[in-house]
Steps between C-alpha positions, in 0.01 A plus 500: 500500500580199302822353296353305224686244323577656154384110327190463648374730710519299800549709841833433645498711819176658603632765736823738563502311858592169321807698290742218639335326207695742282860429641544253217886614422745232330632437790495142688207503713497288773397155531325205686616141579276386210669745241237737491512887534386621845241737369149485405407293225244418240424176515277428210711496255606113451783496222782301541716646229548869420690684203801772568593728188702751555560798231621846485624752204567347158612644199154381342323680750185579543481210266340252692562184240804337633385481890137400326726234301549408868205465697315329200811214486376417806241298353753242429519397858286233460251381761551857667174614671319737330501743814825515573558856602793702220694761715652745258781766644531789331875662625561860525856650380805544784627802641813472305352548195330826559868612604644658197124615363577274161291635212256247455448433864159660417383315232573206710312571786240596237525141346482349822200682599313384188609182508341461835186658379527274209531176734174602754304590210578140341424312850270712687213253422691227573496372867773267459731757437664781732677754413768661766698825413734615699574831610915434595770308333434180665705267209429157444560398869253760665252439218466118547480608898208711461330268323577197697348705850179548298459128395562437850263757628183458266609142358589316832452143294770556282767213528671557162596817304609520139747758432552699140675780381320708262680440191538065560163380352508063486479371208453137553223340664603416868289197724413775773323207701794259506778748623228597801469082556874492490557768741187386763681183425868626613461795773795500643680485184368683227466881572521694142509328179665752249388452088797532278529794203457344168912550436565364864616153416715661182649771660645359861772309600358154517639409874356782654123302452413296704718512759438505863742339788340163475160578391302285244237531244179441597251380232143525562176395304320689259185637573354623154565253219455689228658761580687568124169502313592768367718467140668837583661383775751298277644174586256252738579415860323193547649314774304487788797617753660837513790598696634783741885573478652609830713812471714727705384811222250746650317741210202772495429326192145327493453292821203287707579538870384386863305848561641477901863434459532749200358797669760396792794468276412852341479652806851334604616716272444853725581732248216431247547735225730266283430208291530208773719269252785630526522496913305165472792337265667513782363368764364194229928437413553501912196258560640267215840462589354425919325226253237679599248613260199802552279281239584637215373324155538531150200386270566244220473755189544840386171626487515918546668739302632847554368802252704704672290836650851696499499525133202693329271280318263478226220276548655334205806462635424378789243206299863439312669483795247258667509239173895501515517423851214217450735354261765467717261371755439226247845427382600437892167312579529213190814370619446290824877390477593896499295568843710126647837659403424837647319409847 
């Protein structure tokens, strides 16, 4: 009897006698002195960086085009390897909401069903790209969990992780190669570097970025010079520095990560089926004011925007909703002085 992997083929446990290999809950799973899971491993897979998505029900649904809108931005992390393994989550509903039976509870789970068929028969072909449904309510916490013990398990290399939600697509080109430099170059102070919404720096109270007990920027060099070939991306950024803002904010929004201390800080948070900002806020404001800090980092720009999954969507809608948020991208990105008063 064989499990296959449903991307490839390739035989992931070769007899019932080996079924510990299938005890791959969210849970924390134990782990070693160097940071690695005590299980078995495969160790030919050599990737440094891996790719987190996590989705579940949308309005749009089984639409795939906004969580597509997704994966492809990832293109604009520039100098990314072209293996770098995409985890995609696909959530299943909570027990609350089958409570009261509401009407269109099965269309829903209709939707969601298609939508997953849409999404394996989309990336089937493609090895890069795994797709993990869920049979429980696992919520943004357990999700990211799951997915984390896999990397660990069949990606053992991994030192980095990218984390998306499914409806945050970038739309600015991002030096991929120079955040990695910065963070080999800091270890012990840069854990997750977070990339602002496109209404971030117009929308929040100015003195809550950037701030940190006594914590400084740290500037680092660019790795990919031209990085803003292209027109679209609106005003050029052609100094060869760029900057990382210290910041006592914690968000699920968009975020690169030290792949060993994020899977511990999500499991510090025990109960996993929650999104881990809001118990993570807190223990960021408590570190701060120790003038402490867990390595917490704002990028320079706004650079992702939110279409929003909660609302149903046209595909044109959603391309409407993508140029308006690029705009404001630009509007916050042409003014250097704007970025100086706000960080």
């Amino acid at each position: 009897i064989f499990i296959l992997n449903s991307i490839n083929g390739q035989k992931l446990v070769k007899s019932l006698n080996q079924q510990f290999d299938l005890q791959m809950e969210y849970n924390s799973t134990p782990t070693s002195q160097n940071g690695n899971s005590n299980h078995p491993q495969n160790n030919t897979n050599t990737e440094e960086i891996a790719i987190i998505v996590t989705s579940s029900w949308m309005p749009s649904a089984p639409s795939t085009y906004i969580i597509d809108t997704v994966l492809n931005s990832t293109d604009r992390l520039v100098g990314l390897p072209p293996t770098t393994p995409i985890f995609v989550t696909i959530d299943f509903f909570s027990y609350k909401e089958f409570e009261k039976n509401p009407p269109d509870l099965l269309d829903r789970t209709k939707a969601l069903e298609e939508y997953q068929a849409n999404l394996f028969s989309t990336y089937l072909s493609n090895p890069r790209v795994y797709i993990i449904p869920a049979a429980k309510n696992l919520h943004i916490g357990g999700s990211i969990m799951k997915a984390l013990n896999l990397i660990d398990r069949h990606f053992p290399a991994v030192r980095y992780v990218y984390y998306l939600q499914h409806d945050f697509p970038f739309l600015m080109n991002v030096d991929h190669s120079a955040l990695v430099n910065v963070m080999d170059k800091y270890p012990d102070k840069i854990n997750h570097i977070r990339f602002p919404k496109c209404d971030y720096y117009m929308n929040h109270d100015p003195n809550s970025v950037g701030k940190c007990g006594n914590e400084k920027p740290i500037q680092y060099d660019r790795a990919i010079p031209n990085l803003d070939g292209d027109p679209a991306d609106g005003a050029k950024r052609e100094t060869s520095t760029l900057t990382l803002y210290p910041t006592h904010s914690y968000s699920d929004n968009n975020h690169l990560a030290r792949f060993h201390w994020y899977k511990k800080v999500i499991a510090s948070l025990g109960f996993l089926e929650r999104p881990p900002e809001f118990p993570l806020q807190g223990s960021a404001n408590e570190a701060c004011q120790r003038n402490e800090s867990l390595g917490l980092y704002l990028y320079h720009e706004s650079n992702i925007a939110h279409l929003d999954g909660r609302e149903a969507a046209t595909v044109e809608s959603v391309q409407e909703l993508a140029r308006f948020q690029k705009n404001l991208c630009q509007k916050a990105n042409a003014n250097s002085q704007y970025y100086k008063n706000k960080v």
